[in-house]
C-alpha positions in Angstrom: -0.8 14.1 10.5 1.7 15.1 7.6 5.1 12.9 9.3 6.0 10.1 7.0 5.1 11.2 4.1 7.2 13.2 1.3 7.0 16.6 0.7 5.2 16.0 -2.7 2.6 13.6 -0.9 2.0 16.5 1.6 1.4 19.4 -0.9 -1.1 17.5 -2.9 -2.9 16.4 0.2 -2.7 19.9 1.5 -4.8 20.9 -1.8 -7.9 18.9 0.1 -7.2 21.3 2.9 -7.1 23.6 0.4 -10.8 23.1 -1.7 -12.9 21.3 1.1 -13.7 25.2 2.2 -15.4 25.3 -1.0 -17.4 21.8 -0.4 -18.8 22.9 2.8 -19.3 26.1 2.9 -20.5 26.5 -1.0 -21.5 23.3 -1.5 -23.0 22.1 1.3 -23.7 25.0 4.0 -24.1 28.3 3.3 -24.7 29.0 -0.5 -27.7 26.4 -0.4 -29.1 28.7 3.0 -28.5 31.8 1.2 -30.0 30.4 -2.3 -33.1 29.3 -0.6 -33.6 32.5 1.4 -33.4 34.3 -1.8 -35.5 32.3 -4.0 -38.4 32.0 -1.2 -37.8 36.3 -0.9 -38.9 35.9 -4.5 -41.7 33.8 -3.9 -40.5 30.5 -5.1 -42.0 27.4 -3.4 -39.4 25.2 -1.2 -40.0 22.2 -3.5 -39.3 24.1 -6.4 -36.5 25.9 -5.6 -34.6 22.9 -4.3 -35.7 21.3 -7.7 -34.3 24.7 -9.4 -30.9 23.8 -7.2 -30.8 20.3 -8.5 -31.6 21.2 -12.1 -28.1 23.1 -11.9 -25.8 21.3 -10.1 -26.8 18.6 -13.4 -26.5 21.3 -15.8 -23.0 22.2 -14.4 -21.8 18.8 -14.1 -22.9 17.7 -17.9 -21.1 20.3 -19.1 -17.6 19.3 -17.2 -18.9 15.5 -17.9 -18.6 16.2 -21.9 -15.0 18.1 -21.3 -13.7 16.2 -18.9 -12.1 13.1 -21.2 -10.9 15.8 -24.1 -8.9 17.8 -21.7 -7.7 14.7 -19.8 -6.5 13.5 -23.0 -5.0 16.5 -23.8 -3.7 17.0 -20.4 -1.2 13.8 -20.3 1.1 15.4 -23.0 4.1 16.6 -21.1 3.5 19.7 -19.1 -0.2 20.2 -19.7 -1.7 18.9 -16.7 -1.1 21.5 -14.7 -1.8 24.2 -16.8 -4.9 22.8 -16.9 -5.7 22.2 -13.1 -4.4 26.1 -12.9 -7.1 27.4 -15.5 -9.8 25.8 -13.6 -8.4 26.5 -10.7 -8.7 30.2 -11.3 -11.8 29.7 -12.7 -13.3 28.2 -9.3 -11.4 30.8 -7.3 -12.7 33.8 -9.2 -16.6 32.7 -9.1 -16.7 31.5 -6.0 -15.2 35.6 -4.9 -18.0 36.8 -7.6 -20.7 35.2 -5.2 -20.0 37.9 -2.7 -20.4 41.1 -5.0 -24.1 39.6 -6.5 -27.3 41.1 -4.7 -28.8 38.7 -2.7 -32.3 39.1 -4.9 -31.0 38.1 -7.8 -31.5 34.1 -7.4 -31.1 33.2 -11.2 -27.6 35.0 -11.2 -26.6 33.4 -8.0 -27.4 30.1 -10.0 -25.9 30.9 -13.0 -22.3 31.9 -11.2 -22.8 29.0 -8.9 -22.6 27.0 -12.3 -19.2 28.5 -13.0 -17.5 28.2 -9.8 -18.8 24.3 -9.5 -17.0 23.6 -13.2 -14.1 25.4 -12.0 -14.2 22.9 -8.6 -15.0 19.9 -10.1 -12.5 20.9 -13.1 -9.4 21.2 -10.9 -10.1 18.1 -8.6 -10.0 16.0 -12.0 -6.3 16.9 -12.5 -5.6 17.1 -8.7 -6.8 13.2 -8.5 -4.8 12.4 -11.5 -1.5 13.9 -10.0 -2.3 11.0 -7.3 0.0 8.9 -9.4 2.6 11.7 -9.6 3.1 12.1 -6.3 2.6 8.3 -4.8 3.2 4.4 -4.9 0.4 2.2 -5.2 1.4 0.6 -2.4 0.6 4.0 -0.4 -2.0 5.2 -2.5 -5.3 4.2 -0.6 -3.5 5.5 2.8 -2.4 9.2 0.9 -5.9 9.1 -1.2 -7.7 9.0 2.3 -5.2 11.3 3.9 -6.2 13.7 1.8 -9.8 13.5 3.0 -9.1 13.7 6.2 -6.8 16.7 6.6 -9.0 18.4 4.1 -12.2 18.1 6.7 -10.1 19.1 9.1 -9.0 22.1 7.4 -12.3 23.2 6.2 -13.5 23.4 9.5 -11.1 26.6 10.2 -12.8 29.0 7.5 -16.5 27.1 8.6 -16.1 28.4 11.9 -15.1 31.5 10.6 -18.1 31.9 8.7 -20.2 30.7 11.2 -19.5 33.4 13.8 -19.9 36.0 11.2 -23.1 35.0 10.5 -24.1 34.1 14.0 -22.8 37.7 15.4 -24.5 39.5 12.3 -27.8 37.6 13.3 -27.9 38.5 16.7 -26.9 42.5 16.1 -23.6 41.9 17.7 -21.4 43.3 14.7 -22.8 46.3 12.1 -23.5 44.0 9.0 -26.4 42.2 7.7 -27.0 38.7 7.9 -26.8 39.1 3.9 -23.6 40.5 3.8 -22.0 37.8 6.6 -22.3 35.2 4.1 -21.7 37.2 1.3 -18.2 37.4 3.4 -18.5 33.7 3.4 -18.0 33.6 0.2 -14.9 35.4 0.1 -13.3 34.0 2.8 -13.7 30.8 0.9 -12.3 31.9 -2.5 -9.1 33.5 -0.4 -8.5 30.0 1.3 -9.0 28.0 -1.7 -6.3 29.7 -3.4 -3.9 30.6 -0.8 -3.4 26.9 0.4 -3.2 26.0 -3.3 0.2 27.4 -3.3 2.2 24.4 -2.2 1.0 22.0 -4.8 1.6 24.4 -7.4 5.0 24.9 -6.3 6.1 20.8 -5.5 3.8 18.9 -7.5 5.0 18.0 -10.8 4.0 15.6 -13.6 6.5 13.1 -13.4 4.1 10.2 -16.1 3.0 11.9 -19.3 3.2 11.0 -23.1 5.7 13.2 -25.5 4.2 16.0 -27.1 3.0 15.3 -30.7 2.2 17.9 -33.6 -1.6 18.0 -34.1 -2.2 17.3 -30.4 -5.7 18.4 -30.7 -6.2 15.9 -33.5 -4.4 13.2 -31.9 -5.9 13.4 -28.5 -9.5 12.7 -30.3 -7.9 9.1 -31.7 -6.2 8.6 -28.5 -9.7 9.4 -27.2 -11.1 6.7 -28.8 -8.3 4.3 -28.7 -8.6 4.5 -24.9 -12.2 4.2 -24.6 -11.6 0.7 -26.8 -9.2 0.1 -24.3 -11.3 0.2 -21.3 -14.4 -1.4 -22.6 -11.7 -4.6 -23.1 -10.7 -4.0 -20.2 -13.1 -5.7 -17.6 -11.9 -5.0 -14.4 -11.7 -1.3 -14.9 -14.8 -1.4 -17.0 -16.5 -3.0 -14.2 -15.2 -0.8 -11.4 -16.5 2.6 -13.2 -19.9 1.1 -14.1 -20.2 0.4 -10.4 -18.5 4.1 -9.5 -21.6 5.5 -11.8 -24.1 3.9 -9.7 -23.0 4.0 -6.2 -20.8 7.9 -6.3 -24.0 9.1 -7.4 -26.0 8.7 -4.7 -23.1 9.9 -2.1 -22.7 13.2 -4.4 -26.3 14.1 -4.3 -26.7 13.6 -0.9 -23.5 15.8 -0.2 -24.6 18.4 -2.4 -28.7 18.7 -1.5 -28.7 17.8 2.2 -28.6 21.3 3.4 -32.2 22.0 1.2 -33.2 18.6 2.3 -33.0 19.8 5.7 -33.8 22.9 4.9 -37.7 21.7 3.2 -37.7 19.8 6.9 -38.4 23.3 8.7 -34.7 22.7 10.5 -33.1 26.3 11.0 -30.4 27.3 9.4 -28.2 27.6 12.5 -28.9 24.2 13.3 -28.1 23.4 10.3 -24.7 25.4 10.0 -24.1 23.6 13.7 -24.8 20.2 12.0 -22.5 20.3 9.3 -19.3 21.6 10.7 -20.0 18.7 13.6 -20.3 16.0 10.3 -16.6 17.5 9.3 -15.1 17.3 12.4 -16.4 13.8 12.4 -15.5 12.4 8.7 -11.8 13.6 8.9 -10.9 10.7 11.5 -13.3 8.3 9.7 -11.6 8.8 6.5 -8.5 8.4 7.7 -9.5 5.3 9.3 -10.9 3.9 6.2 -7.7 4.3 4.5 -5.9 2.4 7.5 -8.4 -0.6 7.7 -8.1 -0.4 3.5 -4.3 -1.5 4.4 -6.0 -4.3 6.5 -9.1 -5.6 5.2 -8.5 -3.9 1.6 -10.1 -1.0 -0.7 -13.0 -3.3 -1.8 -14.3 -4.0 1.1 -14.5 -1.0 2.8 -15.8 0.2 -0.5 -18.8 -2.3 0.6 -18.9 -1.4 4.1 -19.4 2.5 2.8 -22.1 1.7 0.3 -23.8 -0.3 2.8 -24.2 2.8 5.1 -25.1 4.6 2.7 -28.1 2.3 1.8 -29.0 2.9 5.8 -28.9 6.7 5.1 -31.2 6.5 2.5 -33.7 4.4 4.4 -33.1 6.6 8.2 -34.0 9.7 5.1 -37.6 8.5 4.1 -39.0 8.9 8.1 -36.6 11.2 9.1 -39.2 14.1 11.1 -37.1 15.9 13.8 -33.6 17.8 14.4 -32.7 15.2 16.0 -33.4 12.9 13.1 -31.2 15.4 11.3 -28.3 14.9 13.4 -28.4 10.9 13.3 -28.4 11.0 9.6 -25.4 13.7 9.2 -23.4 11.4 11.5 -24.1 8.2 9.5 -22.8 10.1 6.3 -19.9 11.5 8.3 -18.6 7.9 8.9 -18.6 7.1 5.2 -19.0 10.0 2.6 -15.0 10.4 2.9 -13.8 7.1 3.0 -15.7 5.9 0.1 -14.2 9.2 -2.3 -10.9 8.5 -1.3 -11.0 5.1 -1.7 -12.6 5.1 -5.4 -9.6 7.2 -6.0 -7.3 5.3 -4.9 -8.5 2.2 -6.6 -8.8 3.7 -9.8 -5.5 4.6 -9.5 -4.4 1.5 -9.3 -6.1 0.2 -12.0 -4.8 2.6 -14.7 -1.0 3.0 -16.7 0.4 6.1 -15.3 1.3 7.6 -18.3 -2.3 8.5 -19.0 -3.6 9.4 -15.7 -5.3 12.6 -17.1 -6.8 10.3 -19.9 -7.9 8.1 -17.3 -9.0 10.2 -14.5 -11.4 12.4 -17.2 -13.4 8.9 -17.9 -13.8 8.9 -14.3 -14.8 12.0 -13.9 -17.0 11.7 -16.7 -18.7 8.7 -15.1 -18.5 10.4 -12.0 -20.5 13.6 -13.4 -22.6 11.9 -15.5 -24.0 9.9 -12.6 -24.3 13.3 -10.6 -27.0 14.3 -13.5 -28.9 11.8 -12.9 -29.1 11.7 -9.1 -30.1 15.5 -8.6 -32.2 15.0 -11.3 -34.0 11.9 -9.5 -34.3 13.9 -6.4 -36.0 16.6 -8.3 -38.3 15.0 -9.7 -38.9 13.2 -7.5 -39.7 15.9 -4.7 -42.1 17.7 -7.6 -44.2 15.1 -8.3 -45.2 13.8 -4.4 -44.0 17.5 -3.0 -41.9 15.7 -0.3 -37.9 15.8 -0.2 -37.7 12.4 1.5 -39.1 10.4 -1.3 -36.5 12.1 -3.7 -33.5 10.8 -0.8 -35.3 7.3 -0.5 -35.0 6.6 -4.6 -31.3 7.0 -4.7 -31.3 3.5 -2.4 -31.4 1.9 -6.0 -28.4 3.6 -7.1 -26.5 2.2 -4.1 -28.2 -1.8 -4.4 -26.8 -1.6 -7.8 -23.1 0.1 -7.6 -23.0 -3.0 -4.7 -24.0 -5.5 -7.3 -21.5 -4.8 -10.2 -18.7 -3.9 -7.3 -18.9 -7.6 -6.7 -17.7 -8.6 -10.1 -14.6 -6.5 -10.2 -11.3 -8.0 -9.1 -9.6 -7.0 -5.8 -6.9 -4.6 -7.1 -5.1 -4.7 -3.8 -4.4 -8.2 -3.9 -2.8 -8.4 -7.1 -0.8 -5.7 -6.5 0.5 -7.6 -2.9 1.2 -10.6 -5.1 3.0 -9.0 -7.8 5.3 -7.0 -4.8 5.9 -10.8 -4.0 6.4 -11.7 -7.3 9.2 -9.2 -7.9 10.8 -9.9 -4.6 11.6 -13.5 -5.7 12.9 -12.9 -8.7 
């Protein structure tokens, strides 16, 4: 999978290798199990402490939302964007190893470093993504974007199984440790991953399109700040393309990031569940591979659509989803999709933005990004509250997706213009 492409191309995709332990097994898979089954020790309602769960993931993701475009900013002077995907790079690493050492009991504490290691996640990836045009051309950017996605389900597979026998064995009496402390091994095994296959894209990834340092850089990053968000508003294709990025990524981050309580609420065990999820990643890492390949065909934009339009179908299947079974049909709709369509917002983005300011750039997105991952949660929590069923909270994000659809419509098809100005250069 890693032939034909450079050596800096495959160090930053090996960095999706590298975190995607920390989407499924934190994430997705066994944090949410372990939260629930230590909220509900405490006598916390299902509803509630799902809503508890969503109230946090928006909590942590305002709080990267409103740091995201200073440090961007900051980060596109020369040398500073990696020193700033290392700091929350240790920062992920480091909490996600503190899950392991906090007694299962203690729910509010599990939430609270939960908080930190998502910021330090959701931190690094927005300097990861902006290294995208550091490392790439834009004429290979949607291919190496999705890539990424795929070798990184791939990868996270290895620790999941891991994991998964740890608890499975610990379950069933077959090795001397709790059920409690198999996770809590989970959670380690995680943090060592994370960081260990980190090491090649701290060692051969460098930022090769930054701005000279300045004195005052602080001060100068704020007008720059504002400058650029001037820039983008005049700007109507990329205006445009994040509005619809706000709508549609947050109904595929809230699905990613509550399904496991979802299913969870739905009486589905937790080895079911745990069985589901690693089958959903062995799954999405050929579909998001594929979607890069018949981006390089059909183009980003449309298989944009095609994603969102599933997605729209997942929401729906959600509302009378009843049985394991049920369960299972929905994870593999997601599987087909919930890759492709990260990669290629990426990728398009990319695209769309100088490379000089990457950082800049890449901390609006993420700011959109996050600030659309508030709202989502929040509308699932809600939502489940007030009618006490998690399927009403999944069928309101259908909205989210009709409307991302919409303003997608309006935005210019990147990949075109790029093919003609390729031609363009050629003839002269």
């Amino acid at each position: 999978m890693m032939k034909g492409y450079t050596k800096e191309e495959n160090s930053w995709m090996l960095y999706d290798w590298a975190n995607s332990a920390y989407s499924i097994i934190i994430t997705t898979a066994v944090f949410p199990l372990f939260y629930k089954a230590s909220a509900t020790s405490a006598g916390v309602s299902a509803a509630n402490s799902t809503a508890y769960l969503g109230y946090t993931i928006a909590i942590a993701t305002f709080i990267l939302a409103m740091l995201g475009p200073i440090l961007g900013t900051i980060a596109d002077y020369r040398g500073y964007k990696k020193k700033f995907f290392v700091f929350f790079l240790i920062l992920g690493v480091l909490s996600t190893a503190s899950l392991a050492f906090i007694p299962s009991d203690q729910w509010i504490l599990l939430l609270i470093c939960y908080t930190f290691s998502t910021i330090g996640f959701a931190g690094a990836n927005v300097f990861y993504d902006a290294f995208l045009v550091d490392v790439s051309s834009e004429k290979r950017m949607n291919q190496v974007s999705a890539r990424g996605y795929g070798i990184g389900y791939i990868g996270s597979t290895i620790p999941f199984i891991i994991s998964i026998l740890i608890i499975i064995l610990a379950q069933n009496g077959m090795i001397p440790i709790s059920t409690t402390l198999a996770s809590q091994l989970a959670f380690l095994i995680t943090a060592v991953w994370w960081g260990l296959f980190t090491i090649p894209m701290l060692r051969n990834v460098q930022q090769k399109y930054y701005i000279e340092r300045e004195a005052k850089p602080i001060v100068n990053s704020f007008k720059r700040l504002a400058k650029t968000f001037k820039e983008i508003r005049k700007q109507r294709a990329l205006f445009l393309f994040l509005l619809a990025y706000f709508f549609y990524i947050d109904g595929v981050g809230t699905i990613i990031t509550m399904s496991t309580a979802y299913g969870s609420d739905l009486g589905i065990s937790a080895t079911n569940l745990l069985i589901i999820l690693f089958v959903t990643q062995v799954v999405a890492a050929p579909f998001a591979i594929l979607y890069g390949r018949l981006a390089q065909k059909f183009s980003g934009k449309i298989m944009l659509y095609v994603g969102i339009l599933v997605y729209i179908g997942v929401c729906i299947y959600a509302y009378f989803l009843k049985t394991t079974l049920d369960f299972w049909i929905l994870a593999m709709l997601v599987a087909t999709s919930q890759g492709g369509i990260q990669a290629l917002s990426r990728s398009y983005f990319a695209k769309l933005i100088p490379k000089e300011k990457s950082s800049e750039y890449f901390g609006f997105y993420n700011i959109f990004g996050k600030f659309a991952s508030i709202m989502g949660p929040l509308l699932v929590a809600m939502t489940a509250q007030l009618t006490g069923h998690s399927s009403s909270g999944v069928f309101s994000l259908v909205i989210l997706f009709i409307i991302g659809f919409a303003i997608l419509s309006f935005v210019p098809e990147v990949d075109k213009n790029v093919v003609q100005s390729e031609t363009s250069d050629m003839s002269v």
